[in-house]
C-alpha positions as CSV (number, residue, x, y, z in Angstrom):
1,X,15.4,9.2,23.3
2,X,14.3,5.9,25.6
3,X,13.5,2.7,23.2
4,X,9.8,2.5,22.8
5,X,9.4,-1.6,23.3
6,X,5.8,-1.0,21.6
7,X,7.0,0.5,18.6
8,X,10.8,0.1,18.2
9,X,11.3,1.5,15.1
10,X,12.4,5.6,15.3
11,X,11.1,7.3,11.8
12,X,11.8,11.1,11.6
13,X,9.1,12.5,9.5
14,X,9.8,15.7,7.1
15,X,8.0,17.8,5.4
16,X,4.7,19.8,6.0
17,X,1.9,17.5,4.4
18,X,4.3,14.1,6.1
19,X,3.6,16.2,9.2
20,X,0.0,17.0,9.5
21,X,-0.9,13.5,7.8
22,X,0.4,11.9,11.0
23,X,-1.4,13.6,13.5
24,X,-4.8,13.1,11.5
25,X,-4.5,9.8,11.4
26,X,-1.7,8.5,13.6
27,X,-1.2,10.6,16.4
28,X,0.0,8.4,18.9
29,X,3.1,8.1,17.4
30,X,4.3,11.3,17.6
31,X,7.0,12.1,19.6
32,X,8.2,15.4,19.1
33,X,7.0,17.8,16.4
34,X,9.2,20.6,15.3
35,X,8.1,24.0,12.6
36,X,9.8,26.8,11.6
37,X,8.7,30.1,12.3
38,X,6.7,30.3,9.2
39,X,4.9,27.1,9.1
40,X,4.0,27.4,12.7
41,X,0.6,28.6,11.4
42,X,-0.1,25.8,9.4
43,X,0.2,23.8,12.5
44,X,-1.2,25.9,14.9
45,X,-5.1,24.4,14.4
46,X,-3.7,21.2,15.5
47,X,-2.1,22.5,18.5
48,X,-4.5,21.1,21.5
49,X,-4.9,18.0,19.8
50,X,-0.9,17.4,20.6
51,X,-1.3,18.8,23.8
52,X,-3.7,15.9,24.8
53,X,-1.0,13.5,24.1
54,X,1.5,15.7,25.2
55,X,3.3,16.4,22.6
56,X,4.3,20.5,22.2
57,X,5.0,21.9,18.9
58,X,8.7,23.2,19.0
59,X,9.8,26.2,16.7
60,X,13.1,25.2,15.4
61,X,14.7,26.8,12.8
62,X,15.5,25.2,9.3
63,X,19.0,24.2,10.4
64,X,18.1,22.4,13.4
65,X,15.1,20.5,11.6
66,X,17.7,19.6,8.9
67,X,20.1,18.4,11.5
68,X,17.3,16.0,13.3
69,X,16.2,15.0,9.4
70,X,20.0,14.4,8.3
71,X,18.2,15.6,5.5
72,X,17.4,19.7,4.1
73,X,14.2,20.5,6.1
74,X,12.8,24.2,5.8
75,X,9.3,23.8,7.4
76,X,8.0,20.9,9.7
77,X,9.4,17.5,11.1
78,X,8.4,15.2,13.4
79,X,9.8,12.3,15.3
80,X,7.6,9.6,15.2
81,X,7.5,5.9,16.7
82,X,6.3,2.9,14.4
83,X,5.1,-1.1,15.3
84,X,6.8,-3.3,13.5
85,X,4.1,-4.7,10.2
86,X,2.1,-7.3,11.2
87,X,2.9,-10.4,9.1
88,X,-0.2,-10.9,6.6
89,X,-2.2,-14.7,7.2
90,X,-4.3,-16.6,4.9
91,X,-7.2,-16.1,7.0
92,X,-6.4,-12.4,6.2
93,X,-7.3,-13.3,2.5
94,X,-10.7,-15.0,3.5
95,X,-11.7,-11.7,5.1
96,X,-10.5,-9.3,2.4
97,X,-12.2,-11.5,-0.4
98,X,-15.9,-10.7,1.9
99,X,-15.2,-7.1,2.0
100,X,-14.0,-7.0,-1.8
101,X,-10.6,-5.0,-0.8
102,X,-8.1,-5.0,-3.5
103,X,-4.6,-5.5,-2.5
104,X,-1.4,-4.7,-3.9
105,X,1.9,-6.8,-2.6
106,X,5.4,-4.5,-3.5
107,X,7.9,-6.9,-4.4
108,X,11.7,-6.8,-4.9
109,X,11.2,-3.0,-4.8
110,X,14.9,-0.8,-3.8
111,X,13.9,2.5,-4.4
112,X,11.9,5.1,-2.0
113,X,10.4,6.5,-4.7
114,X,9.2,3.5,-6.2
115,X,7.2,2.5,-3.1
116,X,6.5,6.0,-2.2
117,X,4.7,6.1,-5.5
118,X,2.7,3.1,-4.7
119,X,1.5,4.8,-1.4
120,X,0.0,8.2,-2.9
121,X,-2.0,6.4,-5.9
122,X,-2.9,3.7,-3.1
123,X,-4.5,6.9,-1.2
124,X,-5.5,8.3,-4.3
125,X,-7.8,5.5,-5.1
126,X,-8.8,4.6,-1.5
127,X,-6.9,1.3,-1.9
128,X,-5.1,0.6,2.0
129,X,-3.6,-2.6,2.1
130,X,0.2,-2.6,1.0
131,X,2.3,-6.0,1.5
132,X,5.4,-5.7,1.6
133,X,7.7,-9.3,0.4
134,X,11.0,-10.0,2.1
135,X,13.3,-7.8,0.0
136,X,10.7,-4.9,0.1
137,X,10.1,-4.6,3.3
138,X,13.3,-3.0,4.4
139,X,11.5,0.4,3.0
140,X,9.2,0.2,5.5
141,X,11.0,3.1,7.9
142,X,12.6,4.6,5.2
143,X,12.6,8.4,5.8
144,X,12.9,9.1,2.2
145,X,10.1,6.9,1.3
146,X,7.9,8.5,4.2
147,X,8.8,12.0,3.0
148,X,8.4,11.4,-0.9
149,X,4.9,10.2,-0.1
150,X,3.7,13.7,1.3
151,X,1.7,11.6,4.2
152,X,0.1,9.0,1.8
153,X,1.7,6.3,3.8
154,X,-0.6,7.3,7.2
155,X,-3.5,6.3,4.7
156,X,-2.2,2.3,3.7
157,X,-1.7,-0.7,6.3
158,X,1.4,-1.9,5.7
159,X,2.1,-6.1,6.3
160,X,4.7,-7.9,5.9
161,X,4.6,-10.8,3.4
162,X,7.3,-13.9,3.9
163,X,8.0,-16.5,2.2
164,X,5.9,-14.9,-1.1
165,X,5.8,-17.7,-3.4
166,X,4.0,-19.8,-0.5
167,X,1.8,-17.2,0.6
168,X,0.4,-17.0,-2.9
169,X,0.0,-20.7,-3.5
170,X,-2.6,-21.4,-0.4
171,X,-4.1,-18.0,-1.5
172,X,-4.7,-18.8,-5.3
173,X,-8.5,-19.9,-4.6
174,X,-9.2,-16.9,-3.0
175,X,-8.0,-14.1,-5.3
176,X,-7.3,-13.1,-8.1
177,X,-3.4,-12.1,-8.8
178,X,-2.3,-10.1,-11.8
179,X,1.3,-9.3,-11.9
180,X,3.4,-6.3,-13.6
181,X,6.8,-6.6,-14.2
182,X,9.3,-4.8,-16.4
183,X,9.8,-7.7,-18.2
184,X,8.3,-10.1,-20.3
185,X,4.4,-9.7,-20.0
186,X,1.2,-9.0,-22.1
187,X,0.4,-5.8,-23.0
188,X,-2.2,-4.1,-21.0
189,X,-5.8,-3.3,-22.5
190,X,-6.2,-0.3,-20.0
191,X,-9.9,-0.4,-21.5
192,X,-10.7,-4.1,-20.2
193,X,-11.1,-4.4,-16.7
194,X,-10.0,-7.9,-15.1
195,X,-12.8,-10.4,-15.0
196,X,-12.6,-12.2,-11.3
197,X,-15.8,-14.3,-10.8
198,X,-16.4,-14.5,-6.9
199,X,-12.5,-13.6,-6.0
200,X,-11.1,-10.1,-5.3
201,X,-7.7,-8.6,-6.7
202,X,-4.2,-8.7,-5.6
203,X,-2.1,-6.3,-7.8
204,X,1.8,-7.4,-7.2
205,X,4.3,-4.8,-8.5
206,X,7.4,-6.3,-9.3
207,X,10.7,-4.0,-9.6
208,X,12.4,-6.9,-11.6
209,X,11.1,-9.7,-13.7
210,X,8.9,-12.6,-11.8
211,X,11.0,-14.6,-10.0
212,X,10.5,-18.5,-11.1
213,X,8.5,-19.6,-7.9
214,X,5.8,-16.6,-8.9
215,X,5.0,-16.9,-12.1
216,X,2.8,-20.0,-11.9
217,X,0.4,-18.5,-9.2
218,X,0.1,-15.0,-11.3
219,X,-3.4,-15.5,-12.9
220,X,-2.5,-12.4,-14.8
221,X,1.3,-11.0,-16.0
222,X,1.2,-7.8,-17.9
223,X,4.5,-5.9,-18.5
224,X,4.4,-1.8,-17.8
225,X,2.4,-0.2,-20.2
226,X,4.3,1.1,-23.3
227,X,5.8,0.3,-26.9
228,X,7.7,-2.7,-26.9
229,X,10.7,-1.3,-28.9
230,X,10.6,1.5,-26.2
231,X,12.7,2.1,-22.8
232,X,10.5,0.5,-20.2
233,X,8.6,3.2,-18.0
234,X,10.3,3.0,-14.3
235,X,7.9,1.6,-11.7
236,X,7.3,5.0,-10.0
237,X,5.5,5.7,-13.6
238,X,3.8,2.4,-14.1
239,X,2.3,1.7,-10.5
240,X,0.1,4.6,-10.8
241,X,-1.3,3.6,-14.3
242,X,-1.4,0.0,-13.0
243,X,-3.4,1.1,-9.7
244,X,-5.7,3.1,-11.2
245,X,-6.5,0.2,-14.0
246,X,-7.1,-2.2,-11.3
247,X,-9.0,0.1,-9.0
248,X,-11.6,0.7,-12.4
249,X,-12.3,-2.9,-12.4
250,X,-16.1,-3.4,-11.2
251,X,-16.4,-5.1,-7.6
252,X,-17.9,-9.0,-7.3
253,X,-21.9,-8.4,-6.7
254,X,-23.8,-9.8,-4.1
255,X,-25.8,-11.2,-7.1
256,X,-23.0,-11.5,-9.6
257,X,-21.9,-14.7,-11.4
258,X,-21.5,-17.2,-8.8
259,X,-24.6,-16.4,-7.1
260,X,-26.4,-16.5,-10.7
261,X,-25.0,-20.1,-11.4
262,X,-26.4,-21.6,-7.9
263,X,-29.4,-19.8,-8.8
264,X,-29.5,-21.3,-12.2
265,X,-28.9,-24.6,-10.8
266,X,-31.3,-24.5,-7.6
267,X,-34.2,-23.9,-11.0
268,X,-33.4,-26.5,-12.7
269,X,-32.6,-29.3,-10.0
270,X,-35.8,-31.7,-9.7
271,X,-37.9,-31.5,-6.4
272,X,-37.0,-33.9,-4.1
273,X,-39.6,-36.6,-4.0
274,X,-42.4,-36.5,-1.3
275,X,-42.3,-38.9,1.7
């Protein structure tokens, strides 16, 4: 296949829901798209939409489809080419905060099914922003990832976060951070929701303990929920309690706290005095 300059990065897409996911909401980077003889069906309503971007839908059996995966495949795959993630500015935070969109930041995360996790409750809860930090993003274009998330990842914007610590700092004014880590934390009151006067949230998932140059711009560190004198639940079992906690959390009002304070003050400043 001839190197895409536009989007460099090859990802080979498997399974059904992977599959359909893509051309629903990414079709321009399909490639080729490959179904064995009984899943053509399930692809056959989405037939003339390929052909307008010429892209045929190939009946391959599951031998072939497992060859192109390098993984078992027994009904669809697709070959698929990705941009590389955009790397995520403060000015990105400014806009987020007006929209009240809740971000989560995957951090020091190894494992596909970790982040694939992270992905479907993200969809789940209509969450779409996922940044990725310097020893997460590697996952990006990992098949496995792409494949254990059944087509959630089509549904999240994936950015790139550098130089985390940083980030955070000239972000801290802006929004509200709340950490989880598998180490030492607070326990979680999955009852409370987190109180943010005029910021939005930023949920960081941390596959390890909070590094040293995090900790002090986490407004909030909770470790994964569960008895302390228990085995820690892995992150693929904490991120979707964590997600869904967060996404329960009210959104800032229009009228809400900050805009009751001016209000408050605007009463009780004098009048200025009359020429």
């Amino acid at each position: 296949m001839s190197t895409d300059e536009a989007n460099p990065n090859r990802l080979v897409l498997r399974g059904i829901d992977a599959v359909i996911a893509c051309i629903l909401e990414h079709p321009k980077a399909l490639r080729e798209v490959h179904a064995s003889v009984a899943f053509v069906a399930a692809l056959s309503p989405h037939v003339i939409a390929l052909e307008a971007i010429g892209v045929k839908l190939r009946t391959s059996s599951p031998d072939d489809m497992s060859y192109l995966c390098e993984e078992s495949c027994h009904d669809a795959c697709a070959v698929t080419m990705r941009p590389e993630p955009g790397h995520v500015r403060v000015s990105d935070f400014s806009e987020w905060r007006e929209k009240h969109e809740t971000i989560v930041i995957a951090d020091h995360i190894s494992r596909p099914a970790d982040l694939a996790a992270i992905a479907r409750t993200m969809s789940a809860f209509g969450i779409h922003r996922l940044l990725l930090s310097s020893g997460t993003e590697k996952l990006a274009f990992n098949p496995e990832v792409w494949s254990l998330a059944r087509g959630a990842m089509e549904h999240v914007r994936l950015m790139r976060a550098a130089a985390l610590g940083g980030l955070l700092k000239l972000v801290e004014d802006k929004c509200c951070i709340v950490g989880f880590t598998p180490g030492v934390g607070r326990k979680v009151d999955l009852g409370t929701p987190v109180r943010v006067p005029g910021r939005h949230l930023a949920l960081l998932l941390s596959g390890t303990e909070i590094h040293g140059d995090l900790q002090p711009r986490l407004d909030h560190v909770f470790r994964y929920p569960g008895l302390v004198s228990r085995p820690s639940l892995a992150l693929a079992e904490a991120a979707p309690i964590a997600i869904a906690w967060i996404a329960s959390t009210p959104q800032p009002r229009a009228d809400g706290f900050l805009a009751r304070k001016r209000a408050r003050h605007l009463k009780s400043d004098p009048p200025p005095p009359s020429a």
